[in-house]
C-alpha positions as CSV (number, residue, x, y, z in Angstrom):
1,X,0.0,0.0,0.0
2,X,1.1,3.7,-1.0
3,X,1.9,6.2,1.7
4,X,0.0,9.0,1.2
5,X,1.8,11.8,-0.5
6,X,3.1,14.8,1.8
7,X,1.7,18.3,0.3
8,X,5.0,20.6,-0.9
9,X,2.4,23.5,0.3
10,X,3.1,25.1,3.9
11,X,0.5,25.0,6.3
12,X,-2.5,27.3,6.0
13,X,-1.9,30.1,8.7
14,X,-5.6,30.6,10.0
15,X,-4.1,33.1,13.0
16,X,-2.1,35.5,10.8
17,X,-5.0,37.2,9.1
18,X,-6.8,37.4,12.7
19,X,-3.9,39.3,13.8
20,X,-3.8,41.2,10.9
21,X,-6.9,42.7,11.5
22,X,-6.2,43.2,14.8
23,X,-3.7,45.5,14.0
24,X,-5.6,47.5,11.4
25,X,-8.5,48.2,14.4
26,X,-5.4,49.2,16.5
27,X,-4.8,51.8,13.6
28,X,-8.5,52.5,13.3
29,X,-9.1,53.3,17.3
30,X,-5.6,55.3,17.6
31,X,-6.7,57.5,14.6
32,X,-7.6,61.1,16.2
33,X,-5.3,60.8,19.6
34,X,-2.6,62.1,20.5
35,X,0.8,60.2,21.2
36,X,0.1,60.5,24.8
37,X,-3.5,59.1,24.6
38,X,-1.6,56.0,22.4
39,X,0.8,55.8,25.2
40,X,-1.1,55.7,28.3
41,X,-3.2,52.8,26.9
42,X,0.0,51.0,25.3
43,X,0.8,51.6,29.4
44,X,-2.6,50.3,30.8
45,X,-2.5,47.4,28.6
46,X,0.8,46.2,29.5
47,X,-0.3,47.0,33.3
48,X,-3.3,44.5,33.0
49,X,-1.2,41.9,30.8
50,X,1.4,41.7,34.0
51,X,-1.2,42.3,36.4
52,X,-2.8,38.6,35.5
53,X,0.4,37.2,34.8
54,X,0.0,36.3,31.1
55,X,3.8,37.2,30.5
56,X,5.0,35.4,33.6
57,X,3.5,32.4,31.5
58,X,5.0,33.3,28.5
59,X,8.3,33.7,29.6
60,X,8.4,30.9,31.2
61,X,6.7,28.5,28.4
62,X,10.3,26.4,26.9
63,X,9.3,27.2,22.9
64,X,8.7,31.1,22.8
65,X,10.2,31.3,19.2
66,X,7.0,29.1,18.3
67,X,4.8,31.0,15.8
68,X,1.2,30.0,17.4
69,X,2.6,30.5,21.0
70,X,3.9,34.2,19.5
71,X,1.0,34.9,17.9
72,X,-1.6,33.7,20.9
73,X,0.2,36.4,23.0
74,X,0.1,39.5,20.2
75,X,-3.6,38.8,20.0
76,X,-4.4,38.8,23.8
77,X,-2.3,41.9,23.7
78,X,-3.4,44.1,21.0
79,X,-7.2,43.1,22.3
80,X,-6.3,45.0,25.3
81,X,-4.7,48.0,23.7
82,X,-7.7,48.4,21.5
83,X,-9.8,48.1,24.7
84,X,-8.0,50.7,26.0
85,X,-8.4,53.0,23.1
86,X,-11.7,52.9,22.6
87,X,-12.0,54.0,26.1
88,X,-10.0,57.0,25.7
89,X,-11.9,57.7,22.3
90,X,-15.3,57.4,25.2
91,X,-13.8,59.8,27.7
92,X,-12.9,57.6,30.4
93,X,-9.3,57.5,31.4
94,X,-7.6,54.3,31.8
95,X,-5.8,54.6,35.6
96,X,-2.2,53.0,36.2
97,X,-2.1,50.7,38.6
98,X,1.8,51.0,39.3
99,X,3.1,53.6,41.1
100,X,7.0,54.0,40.8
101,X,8.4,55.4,43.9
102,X,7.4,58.2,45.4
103,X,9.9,61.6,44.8
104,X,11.5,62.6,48.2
């Protein structure tokens, strides 16, 4: 009996288009703010990303060079940027949650 023929044709990347768009609705909510509106929630979002611990898990996962593993991260990310920016773009103000140390 044949084997069954490999296909010469990479793998179809279902996630890459997903991320893709993700990026363009980051583009989309960031149009109209200022740096410093694209900066506070670049800020809040990496705030609530460490506050949960999702980069604790990445960093300690063995295969971060993996592709999916890469990509499952950018997503969760860029969700919470976007978040962020549409809340700016509805007049609330995203608060920091970490507070370097004080000034003497």
């Amino acid at each position: 009996m044949k084997k069954p023929k490999k296909s010469k044709r990479p793998k179809r990347d279902a996630v890459s288009p997903f991320r893709d768009k993700i990026w363009d609705l980051f583009r989309s909510h960031a149009e109209g703010l200022d740096g410093a509106d694209v900066v506070l929630a670049l800020r809040q979002a990496g705030e609530e990303i460490w506050a949960v611990g999702i980069d604790d898990v990445y960093s300690a996962m063995p295969h971060q060079d993996d592709e999916p593993l890469g990509n499952a991260f950018d997503i969760t990310w860029l969700t919470v940027v976007c978040i962020k920016l549409q809340e700016i773009k509805e007049g609330k103000r995203p608060t920091t949650r970490i507070r370097g140390p004080k000034a003497a």
